[in-house]
N, C-alpha and C positions, 0 to 999 in steps of 0.2 A: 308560927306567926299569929298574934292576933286578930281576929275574925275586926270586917269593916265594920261599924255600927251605923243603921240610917234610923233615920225617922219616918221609911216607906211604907209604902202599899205591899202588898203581895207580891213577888216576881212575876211580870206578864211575860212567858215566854211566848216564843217565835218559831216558827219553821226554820232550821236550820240552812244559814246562807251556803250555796253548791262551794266545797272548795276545790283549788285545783292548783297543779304543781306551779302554778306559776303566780298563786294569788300574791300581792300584795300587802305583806303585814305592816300594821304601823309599826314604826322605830322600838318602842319599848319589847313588843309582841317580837319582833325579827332576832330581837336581841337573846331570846328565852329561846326561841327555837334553836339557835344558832348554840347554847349549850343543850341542846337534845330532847327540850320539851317537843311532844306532838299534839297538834290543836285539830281538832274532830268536828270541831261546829262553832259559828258564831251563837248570841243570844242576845238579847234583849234583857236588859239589867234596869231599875230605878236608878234615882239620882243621877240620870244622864250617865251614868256609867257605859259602855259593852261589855259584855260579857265572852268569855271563850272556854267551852268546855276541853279541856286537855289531859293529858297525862305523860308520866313521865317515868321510863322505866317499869311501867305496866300498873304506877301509882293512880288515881284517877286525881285531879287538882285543878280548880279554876279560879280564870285571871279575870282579873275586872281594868279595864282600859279609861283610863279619867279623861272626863271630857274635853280637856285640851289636847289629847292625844300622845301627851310625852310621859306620861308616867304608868305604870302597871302596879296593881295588888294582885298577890298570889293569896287567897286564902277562902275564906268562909264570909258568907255575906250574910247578915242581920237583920230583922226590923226591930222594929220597938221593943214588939212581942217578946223576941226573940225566938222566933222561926230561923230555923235556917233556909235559907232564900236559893243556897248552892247545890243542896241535895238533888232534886228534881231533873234539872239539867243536864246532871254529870250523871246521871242514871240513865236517862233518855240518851244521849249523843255518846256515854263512855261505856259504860258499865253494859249498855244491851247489844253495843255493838262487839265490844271485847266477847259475851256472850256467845253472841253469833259464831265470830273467828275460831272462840273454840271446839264448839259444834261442830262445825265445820271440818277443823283438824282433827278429831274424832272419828268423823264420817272417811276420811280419808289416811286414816290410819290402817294397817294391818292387825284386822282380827277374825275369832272364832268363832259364828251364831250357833248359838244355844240356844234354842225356843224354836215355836210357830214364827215362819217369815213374818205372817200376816198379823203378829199379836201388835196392838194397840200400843205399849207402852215399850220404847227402848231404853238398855242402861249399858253405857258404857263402861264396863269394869277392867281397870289395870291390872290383870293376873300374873304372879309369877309361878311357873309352875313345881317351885320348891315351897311354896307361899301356904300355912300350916293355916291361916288365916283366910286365904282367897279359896284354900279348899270348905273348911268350914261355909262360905258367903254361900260356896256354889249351891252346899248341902241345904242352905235355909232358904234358896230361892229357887226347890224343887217345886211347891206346890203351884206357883205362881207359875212356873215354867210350863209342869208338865199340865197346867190346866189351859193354856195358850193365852193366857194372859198379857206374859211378858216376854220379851226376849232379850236375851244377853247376848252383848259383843263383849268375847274376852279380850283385849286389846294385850298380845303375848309380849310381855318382857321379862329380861333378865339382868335382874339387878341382885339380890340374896344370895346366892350362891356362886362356885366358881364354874360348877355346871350348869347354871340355871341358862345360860343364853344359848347352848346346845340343847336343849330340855325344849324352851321356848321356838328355836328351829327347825326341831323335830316335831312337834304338835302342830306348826304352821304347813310346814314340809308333806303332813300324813297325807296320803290319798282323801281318807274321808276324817278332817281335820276336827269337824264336830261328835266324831264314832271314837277318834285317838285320845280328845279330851274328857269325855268319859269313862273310856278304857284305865284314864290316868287316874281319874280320880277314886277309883273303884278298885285298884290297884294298891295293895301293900307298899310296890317299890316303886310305880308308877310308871312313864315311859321311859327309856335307856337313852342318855343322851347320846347322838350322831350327827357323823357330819352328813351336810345337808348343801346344796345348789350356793352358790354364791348369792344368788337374789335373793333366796330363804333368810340365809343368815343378814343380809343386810335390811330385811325386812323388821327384824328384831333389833338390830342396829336404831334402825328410825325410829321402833316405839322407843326405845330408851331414850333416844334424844329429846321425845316427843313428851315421858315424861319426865323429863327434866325441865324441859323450857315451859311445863306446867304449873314448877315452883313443886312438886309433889314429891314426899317422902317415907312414901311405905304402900304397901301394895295388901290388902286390895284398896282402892281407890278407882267410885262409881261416881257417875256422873250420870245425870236424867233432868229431864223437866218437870218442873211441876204442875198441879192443875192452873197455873196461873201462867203456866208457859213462859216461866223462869230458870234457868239454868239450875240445878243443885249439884252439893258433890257433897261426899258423907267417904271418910277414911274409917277401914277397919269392917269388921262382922260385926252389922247394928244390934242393937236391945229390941225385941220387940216390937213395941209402939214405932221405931223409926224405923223397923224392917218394912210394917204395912204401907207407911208413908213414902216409903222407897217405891214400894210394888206398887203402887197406888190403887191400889183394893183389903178387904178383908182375905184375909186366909181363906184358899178355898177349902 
């Protein structure tokens, strides 16, 4: 759709109006949700407009509400400048809070710590333990690890191989699960896939699901904040310059 064009000021935003299950959308807004749009916060728009930060299928996308209240735009809002006047918003009300959620789901995944409890910088990494690649990450964020730097959560799945989710149930399954994921990767053939507790294996079950409803496809795949305490993710055994910036230090 083509972006609105006004002849405004700056977007003055607002505190987000509290919503709740029972709010009241106007006709046009009820109509969007009603095909599966989810609205995260009102705003404060120029040109008499409202604003509604939303999204849609995990897309971020905001509506603007015309002043008479019967019509909706879905798109990108403009000034003169050409500013985009939508950005801001859908960052604040979509985008930090989807952040959050993931976070979240990370924290609450089943995984491996690798590192000092007490180090400073987490990274959540999707390992699988067939993963030629997730072995490589491990190797390159030895120094950072064993200087207490950082710490890794291996977040175990199995997705690669046909033994990979008995691999991954096994290394979750160990006694001492961060002694077994060493032992693996230091290993030629690595750990032996076995059967393992019904909770075990379905603990690998959910990372899989976990990521997949991440949208994510191939492993390794990390996730960290940045100095700006922004969500990052970075797929693959980084280059260099992105490995520091992953660890967020210089190589000890």
């Amino acid at each position: 759709m083509r972006p609105l064009s006004l002849t405004a000021g700056l977007l003055s935003l607002a505190a987000a109006l509290p919503l709740s299950a029972d709010t009241a959308w106007p006709a046009p807004i009820q109509a969007l949700v009603a095909e599966g749009l989810e609205v995260h916060a009102r705003f404060e728009a120029p040109g008499g407009l409202e604003g509604f930060a939303a999204s849609h299928r995990g897309r971020e996308m905001a509506v603007y509400l015309t002043p008479d209240g019967e019509h909706a735009v879905v798109g990108t809002l403009i000034d003169a400048e050409g500013n985009d006047l939508s950005a801001a918003p859908l960052d604040e009300h979509v985008r930090r809070a989807q952040e959050t959620e993931v976070w979240q789901t990370l924290e609450e995944s089943h995984w491996i710590r690798d590192g000092d409890p007490g180090a400073e910088r987490i990274l959540y990494t999707f390992t699988d333990p067939n993963c030629p690649y997730c072995a490589r990450f491990h190797e390159q964020s030895r120094p950072w690890v064993e200087a207490g730097r950082v710490q890794l959560r291996h977040v175990m799945v199995g997705i690669l191989e046909h033994d990979s989710p008995a691999k991954a149930a096994a290394l979750l399954g160990a006694e001492d699960p961060a002694r077994a994921l060493k032992a693996h990767r230091r290993s030629d053939d690595g750990i032996a896939a076995s059967a393992q507790p019904r909770e075990i294996e379905e603990q690998v079950r959910a990372n899989n699901q976990r990521f997949e409803s991440l949208g994510l496809m191939a492993t390794p795949t990390t996730y960290y904040r940045g100095d700006d305490g922004r969500l990052e993710r970075v797929q693959g055994a980084p280059q260099e310059a992105r490995l520091i910036e992953i660890m967020g230090s210089p190589r000890p």
